[in-house]
C-alpha positions in Angstrom: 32.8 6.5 -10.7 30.3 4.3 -12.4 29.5 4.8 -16.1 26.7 7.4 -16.8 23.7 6.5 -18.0 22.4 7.7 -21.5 19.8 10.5 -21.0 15.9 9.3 -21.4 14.1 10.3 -24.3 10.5 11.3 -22.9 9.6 10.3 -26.2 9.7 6.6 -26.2 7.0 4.4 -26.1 8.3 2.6 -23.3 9.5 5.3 -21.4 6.1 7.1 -21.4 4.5 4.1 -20.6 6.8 3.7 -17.2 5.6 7.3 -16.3 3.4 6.0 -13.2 5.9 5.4 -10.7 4.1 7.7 -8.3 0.5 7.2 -8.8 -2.1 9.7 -6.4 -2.7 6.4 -3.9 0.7 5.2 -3.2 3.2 8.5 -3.2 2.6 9.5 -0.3 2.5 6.6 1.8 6.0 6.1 -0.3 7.0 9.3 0.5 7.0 8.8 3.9 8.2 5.6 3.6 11.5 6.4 1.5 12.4 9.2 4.2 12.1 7.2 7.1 15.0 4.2 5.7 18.5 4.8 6.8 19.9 4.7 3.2 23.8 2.9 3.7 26.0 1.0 1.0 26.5 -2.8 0.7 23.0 -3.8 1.8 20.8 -6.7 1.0 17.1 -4.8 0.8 13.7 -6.8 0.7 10.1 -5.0 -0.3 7.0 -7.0 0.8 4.0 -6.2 -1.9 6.3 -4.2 -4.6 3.2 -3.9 -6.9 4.2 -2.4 -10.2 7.3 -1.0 -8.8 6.7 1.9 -6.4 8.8 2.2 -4.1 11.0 -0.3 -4.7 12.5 1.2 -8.0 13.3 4.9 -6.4 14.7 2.9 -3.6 17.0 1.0 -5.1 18.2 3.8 -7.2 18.9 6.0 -4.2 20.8 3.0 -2.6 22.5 2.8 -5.5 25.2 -0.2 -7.2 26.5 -1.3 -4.2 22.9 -2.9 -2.5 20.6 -5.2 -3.9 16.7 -5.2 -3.7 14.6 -7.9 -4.0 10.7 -7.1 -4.9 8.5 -9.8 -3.7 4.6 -10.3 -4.7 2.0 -12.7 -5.9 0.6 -10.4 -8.6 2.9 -11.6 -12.1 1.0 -8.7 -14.2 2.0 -6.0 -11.6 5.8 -7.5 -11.5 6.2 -7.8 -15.2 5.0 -3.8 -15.1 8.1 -3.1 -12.4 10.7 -5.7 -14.8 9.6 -3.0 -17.5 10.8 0.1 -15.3 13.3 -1.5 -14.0 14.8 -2.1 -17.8 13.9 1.3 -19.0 15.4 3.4 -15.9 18.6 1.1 -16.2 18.1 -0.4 -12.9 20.1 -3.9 -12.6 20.4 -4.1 -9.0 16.2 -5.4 -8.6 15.5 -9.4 -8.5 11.7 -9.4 -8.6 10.0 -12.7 -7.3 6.4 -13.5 -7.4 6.0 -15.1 -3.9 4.0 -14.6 -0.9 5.2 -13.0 1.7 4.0 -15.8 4.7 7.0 -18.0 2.5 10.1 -15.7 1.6 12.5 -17.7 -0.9 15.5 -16.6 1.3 18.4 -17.8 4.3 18.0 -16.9 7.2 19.5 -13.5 8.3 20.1 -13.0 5.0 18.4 -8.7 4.9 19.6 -5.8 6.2 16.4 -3.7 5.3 13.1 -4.7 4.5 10.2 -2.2 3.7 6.3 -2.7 2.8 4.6 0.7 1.0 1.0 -0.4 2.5 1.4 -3.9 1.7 1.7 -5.9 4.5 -1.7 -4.9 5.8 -3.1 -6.1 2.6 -1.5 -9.9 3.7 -3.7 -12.4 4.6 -1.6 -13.5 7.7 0.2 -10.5 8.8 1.5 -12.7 11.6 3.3 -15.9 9.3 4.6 -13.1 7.3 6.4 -11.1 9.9 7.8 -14.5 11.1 9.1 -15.1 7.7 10.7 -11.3 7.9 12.0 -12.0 11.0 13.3 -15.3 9.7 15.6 -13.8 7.1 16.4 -10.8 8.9 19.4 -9.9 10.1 20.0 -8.7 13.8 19.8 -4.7 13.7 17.6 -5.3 10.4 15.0 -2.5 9.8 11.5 -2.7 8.7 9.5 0.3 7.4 6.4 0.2 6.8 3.1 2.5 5.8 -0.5 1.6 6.5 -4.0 3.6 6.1 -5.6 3.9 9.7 -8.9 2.8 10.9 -9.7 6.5 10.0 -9.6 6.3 6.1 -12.6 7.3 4.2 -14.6 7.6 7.1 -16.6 10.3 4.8 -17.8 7.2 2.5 -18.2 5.4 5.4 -20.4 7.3 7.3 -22.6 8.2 3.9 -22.6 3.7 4.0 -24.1 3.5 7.3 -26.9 6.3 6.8 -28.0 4.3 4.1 -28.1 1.4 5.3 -30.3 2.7 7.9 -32.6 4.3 6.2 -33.3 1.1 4.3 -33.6 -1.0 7.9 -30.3 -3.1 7.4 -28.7 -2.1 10.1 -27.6 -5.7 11.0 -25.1 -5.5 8.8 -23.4 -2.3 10.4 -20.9 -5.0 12.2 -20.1 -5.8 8.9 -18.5 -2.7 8.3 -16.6 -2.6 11.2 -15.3 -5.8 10.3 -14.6 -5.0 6.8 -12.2 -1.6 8.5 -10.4 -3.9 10.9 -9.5 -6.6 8.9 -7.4 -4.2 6.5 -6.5 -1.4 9.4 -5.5 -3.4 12.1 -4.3 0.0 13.6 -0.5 0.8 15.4 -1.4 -0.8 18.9 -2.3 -4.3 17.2 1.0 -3.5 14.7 3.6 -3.0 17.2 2.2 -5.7 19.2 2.6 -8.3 16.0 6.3 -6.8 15.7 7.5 -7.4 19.1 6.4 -10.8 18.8 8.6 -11.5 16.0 11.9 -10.0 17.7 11.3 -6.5 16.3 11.6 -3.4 18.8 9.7 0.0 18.1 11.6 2.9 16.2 10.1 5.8 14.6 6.7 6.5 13.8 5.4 9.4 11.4 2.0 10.0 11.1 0.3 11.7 8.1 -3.0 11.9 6.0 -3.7 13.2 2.5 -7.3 14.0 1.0 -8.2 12.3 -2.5 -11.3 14.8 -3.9 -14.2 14.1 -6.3 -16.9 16.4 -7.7 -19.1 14.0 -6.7 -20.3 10.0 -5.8 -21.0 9.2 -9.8 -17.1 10.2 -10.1 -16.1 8.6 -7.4 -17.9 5.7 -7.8 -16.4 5.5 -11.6 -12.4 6.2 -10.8 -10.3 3.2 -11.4 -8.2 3.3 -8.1 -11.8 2.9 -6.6 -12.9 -0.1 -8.6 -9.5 -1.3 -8.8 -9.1 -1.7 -5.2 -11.8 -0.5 -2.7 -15.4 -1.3 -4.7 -15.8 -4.6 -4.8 -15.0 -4.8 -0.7 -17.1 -2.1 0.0 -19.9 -4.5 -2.3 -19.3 -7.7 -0.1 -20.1 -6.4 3.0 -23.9 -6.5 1.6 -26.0 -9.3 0.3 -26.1 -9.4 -3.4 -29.6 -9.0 -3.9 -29.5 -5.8 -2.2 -25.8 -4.2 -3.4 -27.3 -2.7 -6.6 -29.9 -0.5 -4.3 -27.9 0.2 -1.9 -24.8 1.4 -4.1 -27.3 3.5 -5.6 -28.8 5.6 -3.2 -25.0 5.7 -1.4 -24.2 7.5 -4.8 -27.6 9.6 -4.6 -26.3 10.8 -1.6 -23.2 11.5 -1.6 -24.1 13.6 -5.2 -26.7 15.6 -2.9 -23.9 16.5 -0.5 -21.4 17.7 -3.5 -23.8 20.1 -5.1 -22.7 24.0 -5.3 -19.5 22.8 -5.9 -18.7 21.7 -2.5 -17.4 18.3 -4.3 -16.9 15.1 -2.2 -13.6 14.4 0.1 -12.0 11.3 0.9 -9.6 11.7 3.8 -6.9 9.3 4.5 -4.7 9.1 7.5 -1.8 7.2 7.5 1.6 6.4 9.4 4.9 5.2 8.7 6.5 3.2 11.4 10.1 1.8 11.9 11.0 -1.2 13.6 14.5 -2.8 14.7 15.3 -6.8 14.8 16.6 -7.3 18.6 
């Protein structure tokens, strides 16, 4: 049995500051995730888009001394976040790699299980990157991953296309449904990419979550929204016009959440499993 770690004081700095691992956007699209891999000793594991950490870091501590994880990504500031964790929760079994997933620094056949926590949608060329995971994946490899469907938000979405509408734009309505595809390329187009990389079809879990506001002035002004959604949602309009726009889709959306009602985002997503022939 392998030495037992000192217990965490919940008062440390640096403890406290590692207290995100599970942040309202990506648990449970990770929770998904960690229940569909096949969890086995000995195993060489590989995470495409590890972010700050989750869920790589639960990961490998469920798998354990015996595996080793490798967290690849091309943000350094989000990486040096999950080498942080990693030191505080004692976890030595993590190599994290700033890299790009379309060029994986490893041999070929080299992973037994690689996973992406809705990451590899977020790739520029899903396609060179599943060749690269096919590449360095072993044969009977497994590859879990969790995207957002064509589905999410539809509620802002909807609220996007009324306005731009009412303020005769609706040439740029194909704009939206660009914007939707190019990040939710949905399962058909998925599995299709997989099979052409040598990957067969396993399981597939599908699952949604709500993300609630009291209204479009809060939603407008959360951080996962301008971290990650805002500015896209901005580009799909010409810049002289974003500021009105963005206004009366605010204006809006606060007239819908009055009496409490509030404003819902809903977000379907899956979790799908796939097996290198």
């Amino acid at each position: 049995m392998s030495d037992i770690k000192p217990v965490i004081d919940p008062n440390d700095d640096c403890t406290a500051s590692c207290c995100d691992d599970t942040p309202q956007w990506s648990a449970p699209f990770g929770a998904r995730l960690l229940e569909l891999v096949e969890y086995r000793r000995g195993i060489t594991v590989l995470d495409i888009g590890t972010g700050t950490g989750y869920p790589l870091l639960e990961l490998a501590m469920r798998l354990g001394p015996t595996c080793r994880v490798y967290g690849v990504d091309p943000w350094a500031a989000a990486l040096a976040r999950a080498r942080l964790k990693a030191e505080v929760c004692g976890i030595d079994t993590v190599t994290l790699i700033r890299g790009a997933a379309e060029a994986l620094p490893f041999a070929d056949a080299s992973i037994d299980l690689i996973v992406s926590n809705n990451g590899l949608n977020n790739i520029a060329d899903m396609s060179a990157a599943l060749r690269e995971c096919a590449r360095v994946a072993r044969k009977g490899c497994r590859f879990v991953m969790t995207m957002n469907l064509e589905g999410s938000m539809v509620e802002f979405y909807d609220v996007y296309r009324e306005s731009l509408r009412a303020h005769g734009m609706s040439e740029l309505l194909p704009a939206i449904e660009e914007h939707i595809r190019a990040k939710r390329p949905g399962t058909a187009r998925v599995e299709e990419l997989f099979r052409e990389c040598g990957f067969s079809p396993g399981r597939t879990v599908a699952d949604s979550f709500v993300l609630r506001f009291a209204d479009g002035t809060a939603m407008f002004g959360h951080f996962l929204i301008r971290l990650a959604f805002l500015d896209a949602w901005k580009a799909c309009v010409p810049a002289g016009a974003r500021d009105r726009i963005f206004a009366d889709i605010e204006a809006r959306i606060n007239a819908e959440s009055g009496d409490g009602k509030g404003f819902a985002l809903t977000v379907p997503f899956v979790a799908m499993e796939f097996i290198k022939r």
